[in-house]
Legacy VTK file of the C-alpha trace (Angstrom):
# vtk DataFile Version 3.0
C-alpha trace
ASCII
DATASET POLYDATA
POINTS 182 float
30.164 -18.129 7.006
26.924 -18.735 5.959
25.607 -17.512 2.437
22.043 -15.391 2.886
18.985 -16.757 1.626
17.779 -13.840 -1.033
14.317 -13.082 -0.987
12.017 -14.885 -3.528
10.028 -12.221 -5.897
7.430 -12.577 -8.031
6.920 -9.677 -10.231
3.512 -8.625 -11.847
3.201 -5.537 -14.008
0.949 -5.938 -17.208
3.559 -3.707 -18.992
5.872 -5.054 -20.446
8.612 -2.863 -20.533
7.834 -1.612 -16.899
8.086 -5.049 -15.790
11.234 -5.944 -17.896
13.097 -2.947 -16.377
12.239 -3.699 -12.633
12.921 -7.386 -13.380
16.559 -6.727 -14.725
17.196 -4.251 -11.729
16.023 -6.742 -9.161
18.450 -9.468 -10.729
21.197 -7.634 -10.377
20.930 -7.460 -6.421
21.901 -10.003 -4.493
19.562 -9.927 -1.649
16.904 -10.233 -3.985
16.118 -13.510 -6.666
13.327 -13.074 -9.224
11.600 -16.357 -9.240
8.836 -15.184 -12.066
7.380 -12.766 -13.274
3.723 -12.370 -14.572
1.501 -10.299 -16.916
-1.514 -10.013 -14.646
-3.201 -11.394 -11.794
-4.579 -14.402 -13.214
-1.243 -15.788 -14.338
0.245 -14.394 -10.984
-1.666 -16.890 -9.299
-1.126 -19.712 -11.804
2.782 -18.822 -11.553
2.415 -19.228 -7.253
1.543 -23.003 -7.219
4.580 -23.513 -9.443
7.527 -21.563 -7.689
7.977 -21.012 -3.586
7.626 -16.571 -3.250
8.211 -14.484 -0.210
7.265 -10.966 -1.840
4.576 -10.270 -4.887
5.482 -6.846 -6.178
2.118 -6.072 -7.952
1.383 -3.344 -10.090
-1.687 -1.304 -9.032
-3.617 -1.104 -12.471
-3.971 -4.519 -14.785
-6.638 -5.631 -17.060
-7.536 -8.452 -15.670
-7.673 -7.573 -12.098
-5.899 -4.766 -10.098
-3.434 -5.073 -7.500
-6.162 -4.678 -5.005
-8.320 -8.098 -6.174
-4.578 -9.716 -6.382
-3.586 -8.903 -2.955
-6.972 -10.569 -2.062
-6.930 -13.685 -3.051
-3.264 -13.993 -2.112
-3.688 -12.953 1.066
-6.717 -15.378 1.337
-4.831 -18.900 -0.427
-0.766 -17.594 0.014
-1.034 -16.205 3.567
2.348 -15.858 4.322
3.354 -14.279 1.177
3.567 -10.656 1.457
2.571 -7.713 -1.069
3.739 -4.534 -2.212
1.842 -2.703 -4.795
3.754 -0.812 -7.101
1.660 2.026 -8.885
1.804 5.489 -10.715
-0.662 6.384 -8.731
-0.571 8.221 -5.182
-4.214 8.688 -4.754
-5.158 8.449 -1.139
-8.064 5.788 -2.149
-5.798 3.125 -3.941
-3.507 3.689 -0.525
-6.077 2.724 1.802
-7.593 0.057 -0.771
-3.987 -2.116 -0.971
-3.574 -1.611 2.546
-6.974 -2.518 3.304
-6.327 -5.671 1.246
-3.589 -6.818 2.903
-0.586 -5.351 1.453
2.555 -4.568 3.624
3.437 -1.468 1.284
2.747 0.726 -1.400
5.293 2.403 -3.693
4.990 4.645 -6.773
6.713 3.420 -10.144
8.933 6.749 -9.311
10.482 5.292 -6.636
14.964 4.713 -7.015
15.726 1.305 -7.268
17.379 1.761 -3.697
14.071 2.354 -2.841
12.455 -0.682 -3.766
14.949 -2.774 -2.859
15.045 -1.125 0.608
10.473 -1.351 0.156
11.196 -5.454 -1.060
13.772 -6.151 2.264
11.025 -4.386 4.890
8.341 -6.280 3.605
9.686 -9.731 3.647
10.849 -9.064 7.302
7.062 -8.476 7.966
7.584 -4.692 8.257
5.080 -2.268 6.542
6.790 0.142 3.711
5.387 3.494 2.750
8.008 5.997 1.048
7.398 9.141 3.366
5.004 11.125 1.178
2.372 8.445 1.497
3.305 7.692 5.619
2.879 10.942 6.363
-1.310 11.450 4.792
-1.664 8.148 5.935
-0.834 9.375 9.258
-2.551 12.653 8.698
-6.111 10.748 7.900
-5.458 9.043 11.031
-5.477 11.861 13.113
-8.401 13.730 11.210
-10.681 12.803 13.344
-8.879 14.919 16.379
-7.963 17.392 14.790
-11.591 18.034 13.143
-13.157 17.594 16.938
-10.681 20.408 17.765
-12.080 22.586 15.071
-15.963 21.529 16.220
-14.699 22.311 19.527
-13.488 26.111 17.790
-16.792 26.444 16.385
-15.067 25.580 12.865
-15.499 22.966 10.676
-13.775 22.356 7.858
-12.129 25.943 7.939
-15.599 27.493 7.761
-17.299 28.601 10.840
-20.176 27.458 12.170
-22.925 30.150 13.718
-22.892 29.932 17.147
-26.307 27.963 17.840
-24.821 24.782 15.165
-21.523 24.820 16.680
-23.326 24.745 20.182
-24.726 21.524 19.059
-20.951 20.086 17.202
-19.741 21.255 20.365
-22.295 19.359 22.685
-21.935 15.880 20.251
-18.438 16.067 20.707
-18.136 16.043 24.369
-20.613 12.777 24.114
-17.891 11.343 21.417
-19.446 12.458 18.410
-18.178 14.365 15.843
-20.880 15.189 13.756
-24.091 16.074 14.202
-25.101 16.330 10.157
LINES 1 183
182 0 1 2 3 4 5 6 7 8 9 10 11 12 13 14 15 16 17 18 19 20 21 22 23 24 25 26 27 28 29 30 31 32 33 34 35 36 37 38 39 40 41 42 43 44 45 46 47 48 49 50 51 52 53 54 55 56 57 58 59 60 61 62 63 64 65 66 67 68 69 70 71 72 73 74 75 76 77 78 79 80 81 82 83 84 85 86 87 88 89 90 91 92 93 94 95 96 97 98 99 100 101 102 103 104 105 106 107 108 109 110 111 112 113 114 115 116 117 118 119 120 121 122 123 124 125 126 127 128 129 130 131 132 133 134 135 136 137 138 139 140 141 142 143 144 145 146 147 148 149 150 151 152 153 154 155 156 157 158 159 160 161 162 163 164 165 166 167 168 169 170 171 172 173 174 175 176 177 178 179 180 181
C-alpha cells in the first residue's frame, strides 16, 4: 500500500494570529503538509523559490499587496501552482477580481476547517472551489444578462417599467442582440 503524497501549502495571511490558527489546523491533517507560511506577498514569493507548493492559500487584504496582485504574479512565474484566496470579505468585486486573477477558489475566513480542507483538496486536483453562497451570485451574474433581456423584453428594466415608446426601442435592440439601448 502506497502512502499518499499530502498536498504542499503555503500559507499567507499578514495576521498573525489568523495565520497561526489556520497553520496549526492544516498540520494536523494528513492530506495536507504546510511547507511555509508567509506574512505578505512579497515574502510569499521569496518563500516559492525556496520550497516546492501545490496550493497558496492567500489572504485577500495585505499591506503589501492583496491577494489579487499575489495571485498575479504567481499565476504568471508559478503556473502550475494553484490559489485560493481566503478573505472576510464576500463582496461580489473581490470574487470576480481573484477569479479574474487566476485563482481556483475563494473562501471567507468563516469557513469550518472541513471546509477548507475540503476548498485546499478541490483546488490541488485542478477543480474550482466556491462555498455555495458565493457559487450561487456567481452564477446569478452569469445569467443577468438573460434574465434582464427578459425584463426589456416585459417592458421592465430593472423592476421599473419603461413607457411604452423606450421599451419599444429595449425591445427592438434586443431582438438585434442588444440589451441596452442607454
Amino acid at each position: 500500500m502506497s502512502a499518499i503524497t499530502p498536498i504542499r501549502v503555503l500559507v499567507v495571511d499578514d495576521n498573525f494570529i489568523a495565520r497561526m490558527g489556520i497553520t496549526t489546523f492544516l498540520r494536523q491533517q494528513p492530506q495536507i503538509q504546510v511547507v511555509a507560511e508567509a506574512d505578505g506577498g512579497l515574502e510569499a514569493l521569496k518563500l516559492m523559490s525556496e520550497h516546492a507548493v501545490d496550493v497558496v492559500l492567500a489572504d485577500m487584504k495585505m499591506p503589501d499587496f492583496d491577494g489579487v496582485a499575489l495571485t498575479e504574479r504567481l499565476g504568471s512565474k508559478y503556473p502550475k501552482v494553484k490559489v485560493l484566496v481566503l478573505s472576510h470579505y464576500e463582496g461580489d468585486e473581490n470574487i470576480f477580481r481573484a477569479l479574474r486573477a487566476g485563482a481556483m477558489g475563494y473562501l471567507t475566513k468563516e469557513a469550518r476547517g472541513e471546509e477548507m480542507v475540503a476548498a485546499i483538496i478541490a483546488v490541488a486536483r485542478g477543480e474550482r472551489y466556491y462555498p455555495s453562497a458565493i457559487a450561487s451570485r456567481l452564477a446569478d451574474r452569469i445569467v443577468q444578462p438573460r434574465d434582464r433581456r427578459c425584463a426589456v423584453a416585459d417592458g421592465a428594466i430593472g423592476g421599473c417599467l419603461c413607457k411604452p415608446r423606450h421599451a419599444e426601442v429595449r425591445r427592438q435592440n434586443t431582438h438585434r442582440g442588444h440589451t441596452c439601448c442607454d
